[in-house]
Structures are given as C-alpha cells and as structure tokens.
C-alpha positions in Angstrom: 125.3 77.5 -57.2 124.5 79.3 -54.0 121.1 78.2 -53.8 122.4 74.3 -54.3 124.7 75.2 -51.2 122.2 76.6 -48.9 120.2 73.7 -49.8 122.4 71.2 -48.9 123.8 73.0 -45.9 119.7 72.5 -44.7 119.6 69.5 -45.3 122.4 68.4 -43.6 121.4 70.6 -40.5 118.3 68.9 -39.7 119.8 65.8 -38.5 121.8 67.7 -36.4 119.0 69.2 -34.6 117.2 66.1 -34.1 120.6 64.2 -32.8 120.4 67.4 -29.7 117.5 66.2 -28.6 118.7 62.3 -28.4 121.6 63.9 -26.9 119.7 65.3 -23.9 117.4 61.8 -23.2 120.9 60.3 -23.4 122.0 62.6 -20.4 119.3 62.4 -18.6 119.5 58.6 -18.7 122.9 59.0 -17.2 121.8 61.0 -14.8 118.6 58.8 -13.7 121.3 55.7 -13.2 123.4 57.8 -11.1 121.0 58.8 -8.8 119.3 55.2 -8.8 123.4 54.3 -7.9 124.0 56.5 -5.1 120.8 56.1 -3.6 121.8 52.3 -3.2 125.0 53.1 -2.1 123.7 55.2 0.7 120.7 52.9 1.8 123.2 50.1 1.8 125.6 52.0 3.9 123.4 54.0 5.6 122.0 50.7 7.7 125.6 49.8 8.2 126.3 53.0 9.8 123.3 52.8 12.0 124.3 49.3 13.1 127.6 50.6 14.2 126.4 53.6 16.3 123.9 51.4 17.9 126.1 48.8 18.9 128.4 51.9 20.3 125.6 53.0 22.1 124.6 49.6 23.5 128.1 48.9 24.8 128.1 52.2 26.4 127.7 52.7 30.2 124.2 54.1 31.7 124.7 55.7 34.4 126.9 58.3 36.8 128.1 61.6 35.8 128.5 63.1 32.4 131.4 64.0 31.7 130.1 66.0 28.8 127.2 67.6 30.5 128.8 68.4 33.4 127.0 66.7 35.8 
C-alpha cells in the first residue's frame, strides 16, 4: 500500500516540476513587456520633455547679468 502511495505521489509531482519552469518563461514574459512598455513611455515623453525645455530656453533672454552667477 505504501509503495502504491509513493508511486502515485511521483507521478503526480512530475507535472508539478515541469509547470515551475512554464511558470518562470511566463514571468519573464511579463517582465520583457514591461520593460518594452516603459521604455515607450519614456521615449515618448522623454521628446516631449525636451521640446518643453527647449522652447524655455529659446524664449529666454541672452544677454546682461546673471542673476544666478553673479555676474
């Protein structure tokens, strides 16, 4: 009877094991679209961030003192 037991526990274990290697793929897929996500979120609103500082830049005055530097 014990023998029939540890038998079947075995064979019920080895899809188990195999499903904890699915498992990981299935993370790291999850983790591959994530990245792929944020790195279009940041090109996207990377650019947009460098439009606005250059426009800020551009409508700034060039010329005179600093007041910043001190001069």
């Amino acid at each position: 009877m014990l023998k029939l037991f540890v038998s079947a526990q075995n064979f019920l274990a080895v899809p188990l094991r195999s499903e904890r290697g699915a498992t990981a793929v299935e993370y790291g897929l999850l983790v591959a679209l994530i990245a792929a996500v944020i790195v279009g979120i940041v090109i996207v609103v990377g650019k947009q961030v460098s439009d606005a500082f250059n426009s800020v830049s551009g409508n700034l005055p060039h010329g005179g003192a600093c007041a910043l530097c001190g001069g």
